[in-house]
C-alpha positions in Angstrom: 0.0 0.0 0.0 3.4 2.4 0.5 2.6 5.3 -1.8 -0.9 3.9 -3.9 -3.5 5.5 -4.5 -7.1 3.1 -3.5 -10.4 4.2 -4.7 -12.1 3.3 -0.7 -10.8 3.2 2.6 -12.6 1.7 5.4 -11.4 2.3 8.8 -12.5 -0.1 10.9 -12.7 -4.1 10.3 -15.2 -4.9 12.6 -18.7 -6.0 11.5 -19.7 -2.7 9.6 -16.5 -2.5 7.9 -15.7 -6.4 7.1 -19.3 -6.3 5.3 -18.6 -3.4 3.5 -15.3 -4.4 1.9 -16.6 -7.9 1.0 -19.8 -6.1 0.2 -18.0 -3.5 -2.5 -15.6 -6.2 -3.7 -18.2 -8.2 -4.4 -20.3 -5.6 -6.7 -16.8 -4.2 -8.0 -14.2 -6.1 -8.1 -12.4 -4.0 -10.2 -11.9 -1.4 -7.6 -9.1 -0.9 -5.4 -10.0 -1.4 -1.6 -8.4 -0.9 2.2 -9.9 -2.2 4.8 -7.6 -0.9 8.1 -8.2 -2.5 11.4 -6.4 -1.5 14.5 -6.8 -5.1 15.8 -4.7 -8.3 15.0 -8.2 -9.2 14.4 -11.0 -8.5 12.4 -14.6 -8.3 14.3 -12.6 -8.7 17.6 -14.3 -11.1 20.0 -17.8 -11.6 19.2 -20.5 -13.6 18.2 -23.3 -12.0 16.1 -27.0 -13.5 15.5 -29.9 -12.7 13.0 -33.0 -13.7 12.0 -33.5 -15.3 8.7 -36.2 -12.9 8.7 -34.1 -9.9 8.6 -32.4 -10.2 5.5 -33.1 -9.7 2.2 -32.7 -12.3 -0.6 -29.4 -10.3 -1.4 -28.5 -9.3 2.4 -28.7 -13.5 2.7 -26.6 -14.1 -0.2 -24.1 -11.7 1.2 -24.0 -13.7 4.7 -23.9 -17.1 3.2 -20.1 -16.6 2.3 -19.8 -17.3 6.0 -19.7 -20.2 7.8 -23.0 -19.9 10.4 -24.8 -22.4 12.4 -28.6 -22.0 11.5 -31.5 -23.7 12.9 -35.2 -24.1 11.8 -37.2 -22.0 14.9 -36.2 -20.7 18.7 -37.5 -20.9 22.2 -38.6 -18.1 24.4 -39.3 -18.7 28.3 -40.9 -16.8 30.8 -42.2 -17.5 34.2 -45.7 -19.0 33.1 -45.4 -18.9 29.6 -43.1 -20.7 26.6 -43.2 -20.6 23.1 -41.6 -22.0 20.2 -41.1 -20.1 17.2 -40.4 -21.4 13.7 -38.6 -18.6 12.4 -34.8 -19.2 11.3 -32.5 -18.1 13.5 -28.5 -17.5 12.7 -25.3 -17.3 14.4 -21.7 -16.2 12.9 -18.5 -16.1 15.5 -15.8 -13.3 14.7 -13.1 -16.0 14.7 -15.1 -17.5 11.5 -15.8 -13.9 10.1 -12.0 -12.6 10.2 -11.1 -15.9 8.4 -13.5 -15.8 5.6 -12.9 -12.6 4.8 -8.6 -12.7 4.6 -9.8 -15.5 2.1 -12.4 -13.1 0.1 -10.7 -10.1 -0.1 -7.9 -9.5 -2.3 -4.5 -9.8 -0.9 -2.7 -6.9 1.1 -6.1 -4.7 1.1 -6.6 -5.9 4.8 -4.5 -3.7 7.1 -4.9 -5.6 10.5 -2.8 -4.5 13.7 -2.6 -0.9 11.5 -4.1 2.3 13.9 -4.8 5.3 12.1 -3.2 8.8 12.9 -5.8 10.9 11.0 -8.8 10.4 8.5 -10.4 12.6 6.2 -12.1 13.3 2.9 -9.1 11.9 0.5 -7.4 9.8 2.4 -6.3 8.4 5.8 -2.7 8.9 7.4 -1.6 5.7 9.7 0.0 5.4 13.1 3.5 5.0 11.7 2.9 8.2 9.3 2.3 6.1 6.1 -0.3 8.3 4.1 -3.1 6.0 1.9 -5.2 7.9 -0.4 -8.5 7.4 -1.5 -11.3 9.1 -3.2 -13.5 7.6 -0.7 -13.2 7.4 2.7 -15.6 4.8 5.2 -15.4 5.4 8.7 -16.8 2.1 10.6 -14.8 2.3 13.9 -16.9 1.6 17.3 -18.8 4.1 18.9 -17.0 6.0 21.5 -19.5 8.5 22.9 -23.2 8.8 23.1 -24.1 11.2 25.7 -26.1 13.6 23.0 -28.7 10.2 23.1 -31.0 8.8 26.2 -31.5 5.4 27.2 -30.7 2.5 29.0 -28.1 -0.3 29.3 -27.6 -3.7 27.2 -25.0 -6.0 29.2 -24.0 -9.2 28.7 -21.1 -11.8 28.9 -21.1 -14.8 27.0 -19.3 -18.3 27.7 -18.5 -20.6 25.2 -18.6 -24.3 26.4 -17.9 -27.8 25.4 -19.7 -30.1 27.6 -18.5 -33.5 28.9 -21.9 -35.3 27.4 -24.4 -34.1 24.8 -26.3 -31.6 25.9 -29.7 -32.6 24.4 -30.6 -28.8 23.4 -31.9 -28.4 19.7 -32.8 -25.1 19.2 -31.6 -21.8 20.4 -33.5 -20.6 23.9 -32.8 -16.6 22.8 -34.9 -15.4 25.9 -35.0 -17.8 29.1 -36.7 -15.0 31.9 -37.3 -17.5 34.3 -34.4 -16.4 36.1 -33.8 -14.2 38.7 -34.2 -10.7 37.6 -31.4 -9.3 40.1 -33.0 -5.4 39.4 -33.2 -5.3 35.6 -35.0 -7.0 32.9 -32.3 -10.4 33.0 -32.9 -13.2 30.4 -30.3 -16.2 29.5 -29.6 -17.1 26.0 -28.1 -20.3 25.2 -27.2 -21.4 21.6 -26.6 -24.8 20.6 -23.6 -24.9 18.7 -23.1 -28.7 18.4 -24.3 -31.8 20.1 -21.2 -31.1 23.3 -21.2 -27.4 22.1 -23.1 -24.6 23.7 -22.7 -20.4 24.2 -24.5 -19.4 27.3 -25.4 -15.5 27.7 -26.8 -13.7 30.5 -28.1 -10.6 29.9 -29.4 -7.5 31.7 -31.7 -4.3 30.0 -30.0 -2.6 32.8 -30.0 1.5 34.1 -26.2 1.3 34.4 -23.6 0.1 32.2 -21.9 -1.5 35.1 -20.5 -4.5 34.1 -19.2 -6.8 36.9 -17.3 -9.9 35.6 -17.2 -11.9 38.6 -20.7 -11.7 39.3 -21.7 -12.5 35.9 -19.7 -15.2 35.8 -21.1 -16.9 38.7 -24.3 -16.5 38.1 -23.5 -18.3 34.5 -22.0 -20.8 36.9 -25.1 -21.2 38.3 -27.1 -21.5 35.2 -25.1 -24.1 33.9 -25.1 -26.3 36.8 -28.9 -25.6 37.1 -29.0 -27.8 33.7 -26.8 -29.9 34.6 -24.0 -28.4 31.8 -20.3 -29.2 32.9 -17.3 -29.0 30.9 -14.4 -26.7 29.3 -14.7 -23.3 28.9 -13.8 -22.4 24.7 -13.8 -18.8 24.5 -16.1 -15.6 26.2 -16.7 -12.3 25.4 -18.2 -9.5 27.1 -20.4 -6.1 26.0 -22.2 -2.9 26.9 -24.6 -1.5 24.6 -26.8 1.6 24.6 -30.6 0.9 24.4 -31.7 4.4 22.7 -34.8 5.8 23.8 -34.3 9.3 22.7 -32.1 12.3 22.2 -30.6 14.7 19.9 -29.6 12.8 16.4 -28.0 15.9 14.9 -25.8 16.5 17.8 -25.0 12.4 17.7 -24.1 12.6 14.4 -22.2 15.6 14.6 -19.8 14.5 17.6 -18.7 11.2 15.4 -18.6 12.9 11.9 -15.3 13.8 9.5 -16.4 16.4 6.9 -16.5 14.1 3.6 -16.0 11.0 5.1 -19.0 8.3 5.6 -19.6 6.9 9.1 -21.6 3.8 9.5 -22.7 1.4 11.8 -23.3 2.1 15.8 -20.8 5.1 14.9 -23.4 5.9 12.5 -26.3 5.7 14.3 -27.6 2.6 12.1 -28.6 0.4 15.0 -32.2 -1.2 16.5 -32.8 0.9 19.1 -34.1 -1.5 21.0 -32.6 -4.4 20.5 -29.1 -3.0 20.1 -28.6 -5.3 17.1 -26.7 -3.8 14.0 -25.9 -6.7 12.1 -28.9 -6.2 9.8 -28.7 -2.5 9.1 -24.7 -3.6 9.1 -25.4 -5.6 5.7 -28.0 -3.3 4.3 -25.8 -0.2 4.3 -22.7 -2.6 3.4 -24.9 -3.3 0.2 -26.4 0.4 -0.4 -22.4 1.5 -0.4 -21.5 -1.5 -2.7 -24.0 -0.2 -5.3 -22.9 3.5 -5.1 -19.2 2.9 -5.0 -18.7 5.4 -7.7 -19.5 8.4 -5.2 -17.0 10.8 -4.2 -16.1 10.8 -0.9 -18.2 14.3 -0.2 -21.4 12.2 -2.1 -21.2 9.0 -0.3 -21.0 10.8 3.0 -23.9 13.2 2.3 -25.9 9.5 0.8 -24.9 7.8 4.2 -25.8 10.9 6.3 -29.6 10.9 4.8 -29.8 7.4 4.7 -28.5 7.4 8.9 -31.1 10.3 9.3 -33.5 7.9 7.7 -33.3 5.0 10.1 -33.4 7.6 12.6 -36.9 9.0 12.0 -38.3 5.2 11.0 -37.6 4.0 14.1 -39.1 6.0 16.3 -41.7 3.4 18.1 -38.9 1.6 19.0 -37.3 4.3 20.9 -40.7 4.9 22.5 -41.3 1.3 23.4 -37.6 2.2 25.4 -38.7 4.8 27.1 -41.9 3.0 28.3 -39.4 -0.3 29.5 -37.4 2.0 31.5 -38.8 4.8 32.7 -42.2 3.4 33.5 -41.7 -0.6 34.1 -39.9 -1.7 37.7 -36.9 -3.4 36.6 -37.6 -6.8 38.0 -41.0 -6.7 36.4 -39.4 -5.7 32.8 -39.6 -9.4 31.9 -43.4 -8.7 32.0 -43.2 -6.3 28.5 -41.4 -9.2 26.6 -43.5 -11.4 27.8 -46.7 -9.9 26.3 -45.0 -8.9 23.0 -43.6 -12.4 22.8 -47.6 -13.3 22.8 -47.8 -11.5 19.6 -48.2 -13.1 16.4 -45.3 -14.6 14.6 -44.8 -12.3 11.6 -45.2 -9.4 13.9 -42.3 -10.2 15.7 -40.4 -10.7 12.8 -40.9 -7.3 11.0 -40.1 -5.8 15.2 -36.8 -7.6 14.8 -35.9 -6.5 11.6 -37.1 -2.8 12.6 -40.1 -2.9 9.9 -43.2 -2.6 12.0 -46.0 -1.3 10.0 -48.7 0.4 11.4 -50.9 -2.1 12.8 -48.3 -4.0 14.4 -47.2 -0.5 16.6 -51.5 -1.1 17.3 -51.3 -4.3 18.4 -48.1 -3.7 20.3 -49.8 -1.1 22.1 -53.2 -2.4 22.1 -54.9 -4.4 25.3 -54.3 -4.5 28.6 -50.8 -2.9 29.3 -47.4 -4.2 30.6 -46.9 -0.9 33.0 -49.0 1.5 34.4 -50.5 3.7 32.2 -49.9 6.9 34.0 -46.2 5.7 34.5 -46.1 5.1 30.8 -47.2 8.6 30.4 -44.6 10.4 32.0 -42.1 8.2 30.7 -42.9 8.9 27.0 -43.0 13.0 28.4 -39.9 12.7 30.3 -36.3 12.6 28.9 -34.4 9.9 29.9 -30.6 9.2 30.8 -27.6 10.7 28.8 -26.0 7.7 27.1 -23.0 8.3 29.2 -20.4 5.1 27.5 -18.3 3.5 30.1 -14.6 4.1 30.0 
């Protein structure tokens, strides 16, 4: 790369940024790509899920040049209520998505262990002062500050197991609730990922981004010998996400953006607001981007600007359904709102997943007896909520 000149640089190899350079190279072979990762490794340490719902025919063709487990439906649990669902559900692992993509891309246009000095319009300057042009330039780094948006607190950690016997689960349990709430909405989700193979999650929609290791831990201890799961730790991760119920975009966008250069994914804004997924709006805009990859670098910014203020405005219930969860539910009675929607019927969930909801499903959703006081409700949807303060 010493002294070339690249038509698009993308800063940042993590989910966003991996799908966007296998997105473009896909459409456009021709074109000359970076994709510059400040990690030894691409996506870092994490495992990403979807419903086969979410995609498109071509957001699924783009996925399926990963290796995923898949299976046919999913279980939900709550205390007094189960249901199995027969919608696909998905799973890709980082270790799988870094691999896939040093065999896809073309060789040397994956910069790994590289940090970047300075980014702009034309061009990106690295750590060690090594200067790579471009006539477009892709910002998909993490998100380092939120405190222009409002919300609450996605934390999890994750344990990858393999167990000393089959563990006779056949289908993903993506919400178990019959836990111990411990003052947040907690659920555990548990992935079969072959027949002495599981990833166990707990999870809390919590008011704080504290994230205490040691207590999660145990309490996956717990869990697992609850079920009577014992064996060898494979791998873990950890994570703290914003849940945004509110705030001011503009300023959001403003604090993370480089005149002329396009930022994407949770930098972006382009998340579920909710759900704190991204991988579906990841592939979408990774797809939008490989179909203009002619732009300038001034036009494909101003394109991912609208299309970020876009996802902004449709998503809107979601954020209000947030502010409802935590600003008028009790904590240990969050599990209740799931609960009901997870009553709904199937499609409707879908399209919520996928951030689609048409009218009648915001109805229905909001329609009937309701989760939380309606008063409470009230105020919540009239009251802003907590900066999106991100933990150091």
């Amino acid at each position: 790369m010493n002294g070339r000149v690249i038509d698009i640089a993308i800063v940042g190899g993590g989910l966003a940024g991996g799908l966007t350079a296998l997105a473009v190279h896909r459409a456009r072979p021709d074109l000359r790509i970076a994709l510059v990762e400040s990690g030894d490794m691409l996506g870092g340490n994490h495992r990403w899920s979807w419903f086969s719902s979410d995609m498109s025919d071509e957001g699924a063709a783009l996925l399926a040049e990963f290796p995923s487990a898949a299976w046919d439906g999913y279980d939900v649990r709550f205390p007094g209520y189960e249901r199995t669902l027969e919608t696909g559900y998905n799973s890709l692992s980082s270790v799988d998505f870094d691999k896939r993509l040093r065999e896809l891309l073309p060789e040397g246009s994956i910069l790994a262990g590289r940090k970047v000095a300075s980014l702009g319009a034309h061009g990106i300057v690295l750590a060690d002062g090594e200067p790579v042009e471009a006539r477009a330039v892709i910002d998909a780094r993490g998100i380092t500050r939120a405190d222009d948006l409002e919300g609450g607190w996605q934390v999890f950690m994750g344990r990858h197991i393999r167990t000393v016997r089959p563990h006779g689960i056949d289908r993903p349990i993506i919400m178990d609730a019959t836990v111990e709430q411990h003052d947040a909405y907690r659920f555990v989700y548990t992935l079969p990922l072959g027949p002495d193979e599981l990833f166990v999650e707990d999870t809390y929609y919590a008011d704080s981004p504290l994230l205490d290791r040691a207590v999660l831990s145990a309490r996956i201890d717990a869990y697992c010998a609850e079920h009577g799961w014992t064996g060898d730790e494979i791998g873990s991760e950890t994570g703290v996400l914003p849940v945004i119920t509110g705030g001011d975009f503009d300023r959001f966008r403003a604090s993370q953006a480089i005149p002329g250069v396009a930022t994407i994914g949770a930098r972006g804004g382009l998340t579920h607001p909710l759900t704190s997924y991204t991988l579906s709006f990841a592939v979408e805009t990774a797809l939008a981007i490989a179909g203009d990859a002619d732009l300038s670098g001034d036009e494909l910014a101003a394109t991912i600007d609208q299309r970020a203020r876009t996802h902004w405005r449709g998503t809107q219930f979601y954020r209000k359904l947030g502010r409802m969860l935590f600003g008028a539910a009790k904590p240990k009675e969050r599990y209740k709102v799931f609960a009901r929607f997870y009553r709904m019927p199937e499609p409707l969930i879908e399209r919520f997943y996928a951030g689609r909801s048409n009218t009648l499903d915001e109805a229905m959703v909001l329609s009937g007896k309701p989760p939380v006081p309606v008063l409470a409700a009230m105020r919540a949807l009239a009251t802003r909520g907590n900066p999106l303060v991100m933990p150091s």
